[in-house]
N, C-alpha and C positions, 0 to 999 in steps of 0.2 A: 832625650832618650838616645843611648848609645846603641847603632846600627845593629849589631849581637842581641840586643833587647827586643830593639823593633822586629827584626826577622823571626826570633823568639818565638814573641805576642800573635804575630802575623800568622804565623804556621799551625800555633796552637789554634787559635780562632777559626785558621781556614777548616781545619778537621772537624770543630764542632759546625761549622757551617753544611759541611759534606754529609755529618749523618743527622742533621737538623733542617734540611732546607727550607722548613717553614718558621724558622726563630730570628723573627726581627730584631732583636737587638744583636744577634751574632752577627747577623748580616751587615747593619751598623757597623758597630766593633771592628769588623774585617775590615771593610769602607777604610776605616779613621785609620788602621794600621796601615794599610796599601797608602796612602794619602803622606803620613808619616817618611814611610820608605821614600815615595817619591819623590816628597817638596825636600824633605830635611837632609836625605841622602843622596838623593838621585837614582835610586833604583829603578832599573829597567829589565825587561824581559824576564821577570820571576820563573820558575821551574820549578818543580820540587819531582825528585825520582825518590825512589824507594829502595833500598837497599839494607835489610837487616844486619846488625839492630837500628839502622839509621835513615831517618830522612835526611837527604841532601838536595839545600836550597840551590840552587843555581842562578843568575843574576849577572846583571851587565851595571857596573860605574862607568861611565864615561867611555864608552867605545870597551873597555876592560873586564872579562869574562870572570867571576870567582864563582868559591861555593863555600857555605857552607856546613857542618854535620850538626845536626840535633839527635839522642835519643829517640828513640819510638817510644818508652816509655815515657820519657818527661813531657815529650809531646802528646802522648794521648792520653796523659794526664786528666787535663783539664776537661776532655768530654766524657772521661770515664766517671768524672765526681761531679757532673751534673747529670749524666744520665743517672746516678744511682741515688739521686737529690730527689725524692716523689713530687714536692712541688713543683720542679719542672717541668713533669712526664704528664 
């Protein structure tokens, strides 16, 4: 998985983990992506700000500071079509 991917996955998941904090497999999920970041790319010091329309990741490669933008909507995507999934709720 290409590091754009994995931050993606990561960020989306963290959001459903923030208005789900009792849903163990998100918790999971999160887990395996943060995991991902770290062995596969080296990510350090994650951050996420907020800044409309965008979240931005913030992160350390190798002593090396980046960031970067996701939509808010692509990003809360994925908790808005499980929260509206009745099986889940």
């Amino acid at each position: 998985m290409n590091l754009e991917d994995a931050l993606y996955n990561w960020l989306s998941i963290k959001k459903v983990v923030e208005g789900r904090p009792d849903d163990q497999a998100a918790k999971d999920t999160y887990e395996f992506f943060g995991e991902i970041l770290g062995e596969d790319h080296h990510v350090k010091n994650l951050e996420v700000l907020e800044e409309e329309p965008f979240y931005i990741v913030v992160y350390t490669i190798d002593e090396e500071w980046l960031t970067k933008k996701f939509p808010m909507e692509l990003i809360d995507a994925l908790f808005d079509s499980i929260q509206a999934e009745p099986k889940y709720n």
